[in-house]
C-alpha positions as CSV (number, residue, x, y, z in Angstrom):
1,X,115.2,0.0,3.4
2,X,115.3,1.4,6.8
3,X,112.3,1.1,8.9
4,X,110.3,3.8,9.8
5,X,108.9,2.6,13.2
6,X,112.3,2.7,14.4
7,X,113.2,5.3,16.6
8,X,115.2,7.9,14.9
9,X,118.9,7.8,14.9
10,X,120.8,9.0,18.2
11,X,122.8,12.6,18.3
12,X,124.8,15.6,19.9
13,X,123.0,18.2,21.5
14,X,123.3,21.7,19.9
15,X,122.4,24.6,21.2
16,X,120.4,26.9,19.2
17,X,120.8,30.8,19.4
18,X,117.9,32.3,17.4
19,X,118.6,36.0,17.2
20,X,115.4,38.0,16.0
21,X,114.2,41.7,16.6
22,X,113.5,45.0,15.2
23,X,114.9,46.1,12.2
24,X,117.8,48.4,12.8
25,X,118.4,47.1,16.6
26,X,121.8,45.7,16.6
27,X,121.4,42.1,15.1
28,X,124.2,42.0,13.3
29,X,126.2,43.2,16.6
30,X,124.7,40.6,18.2
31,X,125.7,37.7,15.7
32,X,129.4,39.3,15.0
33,X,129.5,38.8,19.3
34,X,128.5,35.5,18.9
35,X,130.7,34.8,16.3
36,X,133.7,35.5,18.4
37,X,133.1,33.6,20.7
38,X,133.2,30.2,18.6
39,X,129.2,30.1,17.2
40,X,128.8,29.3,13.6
41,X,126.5,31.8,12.4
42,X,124.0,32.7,9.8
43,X,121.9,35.5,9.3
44,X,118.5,35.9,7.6
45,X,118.1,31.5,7.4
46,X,114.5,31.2,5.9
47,X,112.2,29.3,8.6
48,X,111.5,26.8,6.0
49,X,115.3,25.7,6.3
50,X,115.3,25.6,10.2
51,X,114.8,21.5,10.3
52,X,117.3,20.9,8.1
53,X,119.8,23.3,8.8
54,X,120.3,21.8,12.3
55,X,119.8,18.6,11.0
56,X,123.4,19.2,8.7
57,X,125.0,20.9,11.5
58,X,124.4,18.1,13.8
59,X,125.8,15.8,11.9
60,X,128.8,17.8,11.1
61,X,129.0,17.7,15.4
62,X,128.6,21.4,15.8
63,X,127.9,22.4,19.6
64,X,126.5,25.8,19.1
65,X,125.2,27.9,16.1
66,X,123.7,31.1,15.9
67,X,120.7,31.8,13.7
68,X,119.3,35.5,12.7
69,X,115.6,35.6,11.4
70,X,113.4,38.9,11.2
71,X,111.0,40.7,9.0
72,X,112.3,40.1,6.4
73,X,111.1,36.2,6.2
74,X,107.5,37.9,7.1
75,X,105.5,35.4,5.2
76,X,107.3,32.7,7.2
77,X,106.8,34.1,10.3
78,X,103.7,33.1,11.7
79,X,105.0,29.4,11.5
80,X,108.6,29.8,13.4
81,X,107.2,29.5,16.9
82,X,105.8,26.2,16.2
83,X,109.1,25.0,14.1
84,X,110.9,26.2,17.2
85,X,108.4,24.0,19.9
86,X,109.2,20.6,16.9
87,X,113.2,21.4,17.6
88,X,113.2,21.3,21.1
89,X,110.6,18.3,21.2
90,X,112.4,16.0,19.4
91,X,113.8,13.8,22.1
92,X,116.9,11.9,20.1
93,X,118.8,14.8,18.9
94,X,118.2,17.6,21.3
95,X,118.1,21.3,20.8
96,X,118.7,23.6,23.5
97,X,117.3,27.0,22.5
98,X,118.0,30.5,23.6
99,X,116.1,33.3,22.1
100,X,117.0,37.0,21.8
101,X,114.6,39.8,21.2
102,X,116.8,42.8,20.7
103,X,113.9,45.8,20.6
104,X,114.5,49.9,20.7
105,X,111.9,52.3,20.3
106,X,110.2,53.8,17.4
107,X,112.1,57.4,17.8
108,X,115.4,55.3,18.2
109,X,115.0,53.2,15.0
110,X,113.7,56.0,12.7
111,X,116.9,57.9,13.6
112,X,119.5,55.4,12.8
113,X,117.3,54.1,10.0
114,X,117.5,58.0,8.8
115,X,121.5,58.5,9.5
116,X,122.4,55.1,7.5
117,X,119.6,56.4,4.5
118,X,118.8,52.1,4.6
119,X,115.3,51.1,3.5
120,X,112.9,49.4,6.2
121,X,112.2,46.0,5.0
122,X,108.6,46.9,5.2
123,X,108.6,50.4,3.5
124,X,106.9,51.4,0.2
125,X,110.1,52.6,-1.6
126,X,107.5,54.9,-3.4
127,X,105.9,56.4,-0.5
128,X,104.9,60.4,-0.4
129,X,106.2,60.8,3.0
130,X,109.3,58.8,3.4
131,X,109.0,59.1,7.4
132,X,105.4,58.6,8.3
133,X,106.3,55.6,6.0
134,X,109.1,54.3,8.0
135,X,106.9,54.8,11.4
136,X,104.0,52.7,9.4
137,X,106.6,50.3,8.8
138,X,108.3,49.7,12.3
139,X,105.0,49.9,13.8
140,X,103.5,46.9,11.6
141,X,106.8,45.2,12.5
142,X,106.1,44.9,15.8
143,X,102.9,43.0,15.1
144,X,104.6,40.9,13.2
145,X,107.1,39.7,15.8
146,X,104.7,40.1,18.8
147,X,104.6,36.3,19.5
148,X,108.1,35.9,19.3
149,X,109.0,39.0,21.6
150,X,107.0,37.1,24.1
151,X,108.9,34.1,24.2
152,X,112.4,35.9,24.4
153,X,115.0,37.3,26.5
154,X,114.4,40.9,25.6
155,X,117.3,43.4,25.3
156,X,116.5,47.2,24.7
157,X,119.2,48.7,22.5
158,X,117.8,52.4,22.1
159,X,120.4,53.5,24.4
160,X,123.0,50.9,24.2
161,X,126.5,51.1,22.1
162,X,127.8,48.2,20.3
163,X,130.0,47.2,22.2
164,X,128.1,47.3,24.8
165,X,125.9,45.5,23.6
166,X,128.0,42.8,22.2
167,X,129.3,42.4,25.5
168,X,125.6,41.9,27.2
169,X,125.6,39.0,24.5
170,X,128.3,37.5,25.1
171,X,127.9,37.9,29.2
172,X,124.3,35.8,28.8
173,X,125.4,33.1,27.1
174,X,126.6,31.8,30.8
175,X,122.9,31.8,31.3
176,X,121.9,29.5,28.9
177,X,121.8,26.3,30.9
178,X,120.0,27.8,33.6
179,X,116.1,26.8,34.4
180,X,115.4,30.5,34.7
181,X,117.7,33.8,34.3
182,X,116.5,36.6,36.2
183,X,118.2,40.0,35.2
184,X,118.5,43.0,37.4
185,X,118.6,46.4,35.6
186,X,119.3,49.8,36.7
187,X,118.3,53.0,35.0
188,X,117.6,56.3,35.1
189,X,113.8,58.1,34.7
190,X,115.0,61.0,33.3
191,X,116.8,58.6,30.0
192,X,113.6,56.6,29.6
193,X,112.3,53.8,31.0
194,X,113.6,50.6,29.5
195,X,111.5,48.3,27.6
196,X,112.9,45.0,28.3
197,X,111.8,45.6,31.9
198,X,109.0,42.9,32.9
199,X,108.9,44.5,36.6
200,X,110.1,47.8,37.3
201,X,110.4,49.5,40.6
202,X,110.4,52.9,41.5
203,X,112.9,54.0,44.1
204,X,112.7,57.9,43.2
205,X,111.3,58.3,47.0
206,X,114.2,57.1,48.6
207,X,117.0,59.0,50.4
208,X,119.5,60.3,47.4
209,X,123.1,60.4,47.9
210,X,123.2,62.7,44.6
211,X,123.0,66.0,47.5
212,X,125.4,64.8,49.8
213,X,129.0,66.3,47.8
214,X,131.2,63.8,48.9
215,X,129.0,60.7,47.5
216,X,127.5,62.8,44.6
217,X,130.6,61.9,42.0
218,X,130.3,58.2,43.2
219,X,127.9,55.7,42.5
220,X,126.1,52.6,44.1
221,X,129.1,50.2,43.8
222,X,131.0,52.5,45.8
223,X,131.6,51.3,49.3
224,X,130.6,54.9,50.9
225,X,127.2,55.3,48.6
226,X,126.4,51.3,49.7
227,X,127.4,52.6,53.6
228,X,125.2,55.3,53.4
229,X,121.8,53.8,52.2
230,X,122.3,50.4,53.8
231,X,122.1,52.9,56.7
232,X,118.5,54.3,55.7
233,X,115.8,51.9,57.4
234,X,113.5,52.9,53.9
235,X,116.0,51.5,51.6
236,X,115.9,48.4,53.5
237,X,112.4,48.4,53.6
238,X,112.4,48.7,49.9
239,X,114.9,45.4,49.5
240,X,112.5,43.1,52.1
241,X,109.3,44.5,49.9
242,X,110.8,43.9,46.5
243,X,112.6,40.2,47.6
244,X,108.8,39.1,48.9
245,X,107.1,40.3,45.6
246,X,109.8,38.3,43.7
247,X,110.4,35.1,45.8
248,X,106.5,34.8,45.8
249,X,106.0,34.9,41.8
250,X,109.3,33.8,40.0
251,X,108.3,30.0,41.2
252,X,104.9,30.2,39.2
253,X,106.7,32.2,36.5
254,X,108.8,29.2,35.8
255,X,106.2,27.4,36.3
256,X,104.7,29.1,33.5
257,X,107.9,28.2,31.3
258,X,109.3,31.6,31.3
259,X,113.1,31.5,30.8
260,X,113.6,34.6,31.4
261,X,112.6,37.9,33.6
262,X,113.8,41.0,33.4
263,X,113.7,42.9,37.0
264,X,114.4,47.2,36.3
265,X,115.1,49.0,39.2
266,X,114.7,52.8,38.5
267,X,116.1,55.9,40.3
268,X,116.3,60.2,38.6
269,X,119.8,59.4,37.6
270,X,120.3,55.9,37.4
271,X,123.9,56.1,39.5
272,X,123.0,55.6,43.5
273,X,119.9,54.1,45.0
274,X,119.0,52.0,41.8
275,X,122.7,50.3,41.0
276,X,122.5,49.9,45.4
277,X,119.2,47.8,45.1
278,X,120.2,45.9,41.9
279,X,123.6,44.9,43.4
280,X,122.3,44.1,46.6
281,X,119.2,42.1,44.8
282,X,121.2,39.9,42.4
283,X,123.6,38.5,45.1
284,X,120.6,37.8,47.2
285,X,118.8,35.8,44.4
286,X,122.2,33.8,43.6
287,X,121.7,31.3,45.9
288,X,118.6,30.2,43.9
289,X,118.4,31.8,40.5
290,X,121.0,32.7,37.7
291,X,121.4,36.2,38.2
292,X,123.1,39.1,36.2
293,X,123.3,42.6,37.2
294,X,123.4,45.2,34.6
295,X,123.5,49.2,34.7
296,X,122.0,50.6,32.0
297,X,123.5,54.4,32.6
298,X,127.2,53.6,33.9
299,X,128.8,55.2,30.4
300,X,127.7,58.1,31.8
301,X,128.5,58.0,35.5
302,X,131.3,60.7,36.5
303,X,135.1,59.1,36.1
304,X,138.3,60.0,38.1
305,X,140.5,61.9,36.1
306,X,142.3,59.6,32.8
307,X,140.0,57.0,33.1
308,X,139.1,55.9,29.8
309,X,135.4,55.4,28.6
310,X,135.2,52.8,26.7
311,X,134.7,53.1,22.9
312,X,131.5,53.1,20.9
């Protein structure tokens, strides 16, 4: 009979993708992304199975599996942050854990839940009024996964295509190893602002390259557009102000065990000053932190003639 005081038996490392979210947000993008790029993936794995699910995969060697859990284990949920904090305790068979939040707001998710005519997990099939329902619904499922949007990277998919969005995945698994990822995003005010974003900067007041014609059709990763604003004393001003805020907090952020911080830089059209800043701020942090830059609006920046857009 095997002794119990003895320390449990050594083995592999997996790392751990937990995929969770809003109904109607792009899951199943996410875990088909993952998927291609070698994860063994299951989707809606009851938290009661977590233990032992990694438990079988570890033993069958596997490096990397992707998990999807949601509303629709709601009773189990209030007990999956803890089940996650046991996984990455246990010090003989280590889990490394990354864990996705994919979000979109209310107006986003009632649409596509109204175009695909799918039930909300939470909706009262019998309900008078089908969409103050499905609002009810979404809004009480945010309460539910309140806890575990905190502990997340965060991804807002209102206005994101899949494959965008499957390749956001698969560009931040090359984060996973990292201490702390810190993601710069650029957008536009006049779209939304994005709700991933935990800072967001306003750069509206700065000079706009929009109403000079030869750098309007351009945008900030254009040599001419990055000529012309390093050349404005206010943009740089703006840079120094934002690297001081940043270098100051993100050490007592991690600190804090945050894995992840989302940095949104915001201009009127999301094409110039913003993608500027964000390019100019995640080379600058590279030297310290792992850094992506992203541009939330660049499907719909202007294109030289018979370049292709990619497809939705």
């Amino acid at each position: 009979m095997p002794d119990p005081t003895m320390a449990q038996e050594e083995g592999p490392s997996i790392h751990l993708v937990l995929i969770t979210g809003m109904s109607g947000s792009g899951k199943s993008v996410a875990l088909t992304a993952l998927e291609d790029v070698g994860f063994y993936c299951v989707d809606n794995l009851p938290p009661e199975l977590l233990e032992s699910f990694i438990e079988l995969e570890q033993s069958n060697q596997a490096a990397r599996v992707a998990i999807a859990m949601d509303v629709r284990s709601a009773a189990s949920l209030p007990g999956l942050p803890k089940r996650l904090a046991q996984l990455q305790r246990r010090p003989n068979r280590p889990v490394h854990l990354t864990t996705v939040f994919l979000d979109a707001t209310t107006e986003t998710l009632v649409r596509r839940f109204s175009e695909t005519r799918r039930l909300h997990p939470l909706s009262l099939k019998q309900a008078h009024d089908q969409h103050r329902a499905l609002t009810d619904a979404i809004e009480h499922e945010r309460e539910l996964l309140a806890e575990l949007r905190d502990q997340a990277l965060v991804l807002d998919t209102s206005l994101t295509r899949p494959s965008r969005l499957r390749s956001q995945i698969k560009d931040l698994l090359g984060a996973t190893q990292a201490p702390l990822t810190l993601v710069f995003e650029s957008f536009a005010f006049k779209r939304g602002i994005p709700m991933d974003a935990d800072f967001m900067f306003d750069v509206r007041m700065l000079p706009n390259p929009h109403y000079e014609p030869e750098l309007k059709p351009l945008s900030g990763l254009d040599a001419p557009v990055a000529t012309y604003l390093a050349a404005q004393p206010e943009v740089a001003q703006m840079e120094e102000q934002i690297t001081a805020f940043l270098r100051h907090w993100l050490p007592q952020m991690l600190r804090d065990h945050r894995s992840y911080v989302t940095v949104a830089i915001g201009c009127t059209g999301g094409q110039h000053r913003s993608v500027y800043l964000v390019e100019r701020l995640a080379r600058s942090f590279a030297a310290d932190w792992f850094t992506r830059a992203r541009h939330r609006e660049d499907d719909n920046w202007p294109r030289p003639a018979g370049q292709a857009v990619e497809p939705g």
